[in-house]
N, C-alpha and C positions, 0 to 999 in steps of 0.2 A: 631606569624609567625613561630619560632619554635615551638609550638607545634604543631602545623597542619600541618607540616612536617614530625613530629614524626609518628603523628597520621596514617597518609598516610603508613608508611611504616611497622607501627605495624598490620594494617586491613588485610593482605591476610597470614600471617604468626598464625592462630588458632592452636591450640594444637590441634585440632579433624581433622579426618581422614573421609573423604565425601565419604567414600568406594570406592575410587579411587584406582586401583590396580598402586603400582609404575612400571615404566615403567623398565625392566632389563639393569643393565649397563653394568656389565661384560660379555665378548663371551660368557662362559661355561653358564650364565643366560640365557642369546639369544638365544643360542641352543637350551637347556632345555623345554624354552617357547615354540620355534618351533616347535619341537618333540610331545611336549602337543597338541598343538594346530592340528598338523597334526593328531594325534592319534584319536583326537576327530572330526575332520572334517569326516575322513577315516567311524567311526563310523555313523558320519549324514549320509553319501551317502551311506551308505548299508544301514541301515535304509528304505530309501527314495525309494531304490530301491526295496528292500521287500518288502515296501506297492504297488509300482507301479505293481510286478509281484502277487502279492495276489487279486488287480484287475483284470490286466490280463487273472487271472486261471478260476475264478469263472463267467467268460462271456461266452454264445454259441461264435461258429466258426462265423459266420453270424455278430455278432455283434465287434468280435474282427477284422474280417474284414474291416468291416466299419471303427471301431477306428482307424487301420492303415491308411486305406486309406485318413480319415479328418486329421490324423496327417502329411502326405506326403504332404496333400494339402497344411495345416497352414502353412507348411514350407517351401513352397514353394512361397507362398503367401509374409512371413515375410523375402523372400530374394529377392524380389522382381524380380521372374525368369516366362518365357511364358512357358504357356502348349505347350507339343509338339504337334509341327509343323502340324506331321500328325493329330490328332485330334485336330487340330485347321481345318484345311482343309475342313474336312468331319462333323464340327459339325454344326447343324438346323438352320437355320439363321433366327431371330429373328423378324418377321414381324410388 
């Protein structure tokens, strides 16, 4: 009975380290962390957006057109909002 009590409490305490980063205690840690992690976010989003504009550059007017106009659409679509009004009005009615 005691030993499997022991046991129980000896199993989650390993000497080895499962690459788990510890979590910061002190502020100036937190900070630090923050700072990092913002530095590196800052980083992804230029990133992300150079590739977004190196697409961009390298498409005819015609077809960036288009791009815009299905991205207005998507999101318009994924906010769940009506075409305007006036072309709804005057568009082909679907026989």
């Amino acid at each position: 009975m005691f030993a499997a009590s022991s046991f129980a409490q000896d199993n989650g305490s390993g000497g080895k380290d499962n690459g788990e980063q510890k979590a910061p205690t002190s502020r100036a840690e937190r900070k630090k962390a923050k700072a990092e992690w913002k530095k590196q976010r800052k980083k992804e989003m230029s990133d992300a957006k150079a590739k977004k504009e190196y697409h961009k550059k390298y498409n005819t007017k015609k077809t960036r057109k288009r791009m815009k106009k299905t991205a207005k659409k998507a999101k318009m679509v994924n906010e769940n909002k009506r075409e305007f009004f006036v072309k709804r009005w005057f568009k082909k009615l679907k026989k």
